[in-house]
C-alpha positions as CSV (number, residue, x, y, z in Angstrom):
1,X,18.7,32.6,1.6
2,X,16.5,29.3,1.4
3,X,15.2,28.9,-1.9
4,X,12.2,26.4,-2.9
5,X,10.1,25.0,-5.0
6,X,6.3,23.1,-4.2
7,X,5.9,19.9,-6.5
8,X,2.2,18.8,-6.6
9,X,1.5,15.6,-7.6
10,X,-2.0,15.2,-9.4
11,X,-3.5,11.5,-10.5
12,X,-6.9,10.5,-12.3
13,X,-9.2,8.5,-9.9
14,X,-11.0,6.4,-12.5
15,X,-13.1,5.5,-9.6
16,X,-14.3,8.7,-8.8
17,X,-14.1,10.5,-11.9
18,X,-11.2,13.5,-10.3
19,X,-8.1,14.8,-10.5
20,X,-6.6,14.3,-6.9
21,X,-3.6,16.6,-6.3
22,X,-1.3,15.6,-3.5
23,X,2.1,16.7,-2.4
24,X,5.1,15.4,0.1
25,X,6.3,19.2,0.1
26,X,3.9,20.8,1.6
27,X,2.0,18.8,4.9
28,X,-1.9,18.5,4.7
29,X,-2.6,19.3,1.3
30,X,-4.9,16.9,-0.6
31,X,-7.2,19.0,-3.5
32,X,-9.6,16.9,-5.5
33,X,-11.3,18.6,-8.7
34,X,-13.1,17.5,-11.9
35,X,-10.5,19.5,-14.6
36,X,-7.0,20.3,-14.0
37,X,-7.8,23.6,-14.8
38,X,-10.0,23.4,-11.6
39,X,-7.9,21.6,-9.7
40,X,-4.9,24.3,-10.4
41,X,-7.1,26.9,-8.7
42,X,-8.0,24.6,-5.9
43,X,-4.4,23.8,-5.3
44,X,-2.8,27.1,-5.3
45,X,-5.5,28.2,-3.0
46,X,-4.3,25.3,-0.2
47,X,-1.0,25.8,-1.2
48,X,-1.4,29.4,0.1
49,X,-3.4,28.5,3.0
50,X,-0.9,25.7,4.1
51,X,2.1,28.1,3.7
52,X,0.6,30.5,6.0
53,X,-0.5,28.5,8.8
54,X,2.6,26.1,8.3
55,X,5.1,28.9,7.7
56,X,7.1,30.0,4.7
57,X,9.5,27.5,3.6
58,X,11.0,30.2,1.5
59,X,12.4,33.4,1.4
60,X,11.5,34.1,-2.4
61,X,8.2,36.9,-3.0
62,X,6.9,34.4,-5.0
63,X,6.7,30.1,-4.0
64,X,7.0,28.6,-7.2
65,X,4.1,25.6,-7.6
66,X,5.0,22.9,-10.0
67,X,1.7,20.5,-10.3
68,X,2.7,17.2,-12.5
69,X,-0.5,15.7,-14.0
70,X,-0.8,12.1,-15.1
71,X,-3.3,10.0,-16.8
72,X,-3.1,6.9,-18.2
73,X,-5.3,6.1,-21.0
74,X,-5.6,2.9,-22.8
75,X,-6.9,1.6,-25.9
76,X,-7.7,-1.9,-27.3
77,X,-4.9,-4.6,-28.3
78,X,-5.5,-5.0,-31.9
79,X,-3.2,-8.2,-31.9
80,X,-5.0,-9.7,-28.5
């Protein structure tokens, strides 16, 4: 029985002001939203899609989806 797991990577763009969620597991999948709560909607939405028209990659009833959020936040050098 294959077995897997989707990791979703999700970044801050500073730039744009959104999450961007992207993954290496899972081809074509590239959710931008302005929460993470949004964006975990958005992403298991794709995810959903792109298993279907890619194929399972598991045999499991349920593909579990592991999003990783990270922002980097910075505050003033009091010393600088």
């Amino acid at each position: 029985m294959k077995a897997m797991s989707i990791l979703v990577r999700a970044l801050w763009d500073d730039e744009a002001s959104v999450w961007v969620a992207t993954s290496s597991d899972i081809d074509g999948l590239v959710v931008e939203a302005g929460s993470v709560e949004e964006l975990e909607v958005k992403v298991l939405s794709a995810v959903a899609d792109l298993v279907e028209l890619n194929g399972s990659p598991s045999e499991l009833p349920e593909i579990p989806v592991h999003i990783m959020a990270e922002h980097v936040a910075k505050i003033p050098n009091p010393f600088y």
